[in-house]
C-alpha positions in Angstrom: 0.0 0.0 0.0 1.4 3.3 -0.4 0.3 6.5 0.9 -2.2 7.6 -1.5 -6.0 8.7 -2.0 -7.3 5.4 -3.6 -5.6 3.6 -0.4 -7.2 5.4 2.3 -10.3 4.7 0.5 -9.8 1.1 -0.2 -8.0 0.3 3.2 -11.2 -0.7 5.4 -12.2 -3.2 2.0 -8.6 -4.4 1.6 -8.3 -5.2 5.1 -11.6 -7.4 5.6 -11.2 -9.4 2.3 -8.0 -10.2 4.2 -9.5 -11.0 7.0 -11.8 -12.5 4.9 -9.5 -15.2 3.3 -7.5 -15.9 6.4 -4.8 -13.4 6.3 -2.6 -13.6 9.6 -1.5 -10.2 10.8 1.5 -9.8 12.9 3.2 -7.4 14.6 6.0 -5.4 11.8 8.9 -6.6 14.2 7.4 -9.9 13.2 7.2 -9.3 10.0 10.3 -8.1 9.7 12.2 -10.9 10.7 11.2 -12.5 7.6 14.3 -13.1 5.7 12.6 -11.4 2.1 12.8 -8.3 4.4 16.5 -8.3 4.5 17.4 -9.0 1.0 17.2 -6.2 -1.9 16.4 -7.9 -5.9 18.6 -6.9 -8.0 18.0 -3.0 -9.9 16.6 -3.4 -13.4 16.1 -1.2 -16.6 13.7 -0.4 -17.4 12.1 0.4 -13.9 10.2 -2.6 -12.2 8.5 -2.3 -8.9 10.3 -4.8 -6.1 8.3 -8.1 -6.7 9.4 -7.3 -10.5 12.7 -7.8 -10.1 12.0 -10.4 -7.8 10.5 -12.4 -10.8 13.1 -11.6 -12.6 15.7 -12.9 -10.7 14.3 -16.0 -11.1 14.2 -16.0 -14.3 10.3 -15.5 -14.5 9.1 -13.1 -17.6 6.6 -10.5 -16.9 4.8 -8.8 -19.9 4.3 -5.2 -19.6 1.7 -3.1 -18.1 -0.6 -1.5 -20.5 -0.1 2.5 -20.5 -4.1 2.7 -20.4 -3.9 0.5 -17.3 -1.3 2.5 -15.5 -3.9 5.9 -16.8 -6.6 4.1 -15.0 -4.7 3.1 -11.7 -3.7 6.6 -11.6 -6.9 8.7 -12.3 -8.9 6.2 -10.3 -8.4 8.4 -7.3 -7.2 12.5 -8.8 -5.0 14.6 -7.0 -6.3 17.9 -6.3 -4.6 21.1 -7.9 -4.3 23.4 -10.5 -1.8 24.5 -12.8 0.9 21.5 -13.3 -0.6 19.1 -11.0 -3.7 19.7 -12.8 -3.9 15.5 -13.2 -2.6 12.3 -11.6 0.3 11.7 -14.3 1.3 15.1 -13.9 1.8 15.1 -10.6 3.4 11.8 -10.0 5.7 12.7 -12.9 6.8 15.6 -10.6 7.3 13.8 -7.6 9.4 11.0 -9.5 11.4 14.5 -10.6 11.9 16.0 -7.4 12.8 12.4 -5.6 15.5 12.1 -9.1 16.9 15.2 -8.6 17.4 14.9 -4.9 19.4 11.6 -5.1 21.3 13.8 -7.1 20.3 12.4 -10.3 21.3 14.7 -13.4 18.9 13.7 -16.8 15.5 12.6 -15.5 13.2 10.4 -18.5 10.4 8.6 -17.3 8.3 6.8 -20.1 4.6 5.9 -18.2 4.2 3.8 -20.7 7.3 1.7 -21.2 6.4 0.3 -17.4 
């Protein structure tokens, strides 16, 4: 989960299909312990999220996300704002900016639809 719009709206449904199906929930020192928790896939280009590269350390293929999928996930819950956060892309394209630059990063390219 990350800390977005569509989670805090979701969260309460997320967390009782969970319950639901039997999740066990455990403290996060718990969790933590877990040895997945301590280990780091390796980094891949293009970007892939951390299960990604997961697969792909193992050799598993993954086909890509369709751009109108990612447009979907996105818009499903809009940021507010005017101006150049006027939509969802928009402003996650500037956050991913601001979080490149900061890491010292020097020629930021991020293709939505190449994910």
């Amino acid at each position: 989960m990350h800390g977005s719009p569509i989670a805090l709206d979701c969260l309460p449904d997320i967390i009782a299909k969970f319950t639901e199906c039997g999740v066990r929930f455990v403290s996060l020192d718990h969790a933590m312990t877990d040895i997945h928790h301590r280990s780091m896939p390796p980094a891949a280009e293009p970007f892939r999220n951390h299960l990604q590269r997961y697969a792909m350390a193992a050799g598993v293929e993954m086909a890509k996300t369709p751009p109108d999928l990612v447009a979907a996930v996105l818009n499903a819950a809009p940021m507010d704002g005017d101006g150049p956060y006027s939509d969802s892309i928009t402003f996650y394209d500037g956050m991913l900016k601001r979080v490149y630059t900061a890491a010292g990063g020097t020629t930021y390219y991020w293709d939505w639809a190449n994910l």
